[in-house]
C-alpha positions as CSV (number, residue, x, y, z in Angstrom):
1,X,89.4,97.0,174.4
2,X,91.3,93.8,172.9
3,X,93.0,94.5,169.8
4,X,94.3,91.8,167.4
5,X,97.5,92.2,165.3
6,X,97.0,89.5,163.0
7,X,97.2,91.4,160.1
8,X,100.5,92.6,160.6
9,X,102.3,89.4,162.0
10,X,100.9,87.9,158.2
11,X,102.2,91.0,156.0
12,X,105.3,90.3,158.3
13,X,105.5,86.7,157.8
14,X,104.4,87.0,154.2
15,X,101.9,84.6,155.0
16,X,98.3,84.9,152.8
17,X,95.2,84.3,154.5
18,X,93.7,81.3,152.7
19,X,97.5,79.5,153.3
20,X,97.1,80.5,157.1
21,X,93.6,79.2,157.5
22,X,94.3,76.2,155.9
23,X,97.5,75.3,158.3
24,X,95.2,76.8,161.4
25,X,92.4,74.8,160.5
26,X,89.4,77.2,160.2
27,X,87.8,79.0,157.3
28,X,89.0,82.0,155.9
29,X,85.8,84.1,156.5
30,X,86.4,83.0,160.6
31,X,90.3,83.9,160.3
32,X,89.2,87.3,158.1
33,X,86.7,87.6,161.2
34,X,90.1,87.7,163.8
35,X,92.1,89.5,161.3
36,X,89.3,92.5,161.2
37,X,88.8,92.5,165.2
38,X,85.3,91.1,164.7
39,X,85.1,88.8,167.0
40,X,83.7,88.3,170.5
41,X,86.2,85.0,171.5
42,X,88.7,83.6,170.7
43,X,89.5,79.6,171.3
44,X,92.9,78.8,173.0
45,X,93.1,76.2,170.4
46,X,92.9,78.5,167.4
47,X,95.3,80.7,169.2
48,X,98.0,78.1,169.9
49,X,97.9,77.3,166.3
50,X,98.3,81.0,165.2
51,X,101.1,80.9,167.4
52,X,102.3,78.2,166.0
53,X,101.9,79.0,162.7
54,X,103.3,82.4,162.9
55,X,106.1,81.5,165.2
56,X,105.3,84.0,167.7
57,X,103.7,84.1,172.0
58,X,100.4,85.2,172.5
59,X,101.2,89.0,173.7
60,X,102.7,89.4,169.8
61,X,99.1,88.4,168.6
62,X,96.9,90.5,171.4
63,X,96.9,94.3,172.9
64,X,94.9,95.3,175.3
65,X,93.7,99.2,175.9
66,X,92.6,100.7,177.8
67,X,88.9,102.8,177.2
């Protein structure tokens, strides 16, 4: 299982959702989507700029586990 940790990096970051969309560049429905662990993919492009945005690497964003 893949595991996103959006949500904390943005309580973290104090960062709102609508403010991080609009800097990523997608809606906030799609970034509520990756926030929730409801998605199915996940474009290198949206993550470079959620790296970007939250000043952090990949690995800080995504977990994997183990079933």
């Amino acid at each position: 299982m893949i595991l996103m940790h959006l949500d904390r990096l943005m309580v973290e970051r104090h960062v709102s959702l609508n403010d991080l969309a609009d800097k990523v560049g997608i809606t906030p429905a799609n970034l509520s989507r990756i926030k929730n662990n409801k998605i199915n993919a996940l474009r290198f492009s949206t993550l470079e700029a959620l790296c970007r945005e939250l000043e952090c690497q990949p690995g800080d964003l995504i977990e994997y586990k183990p079933d």
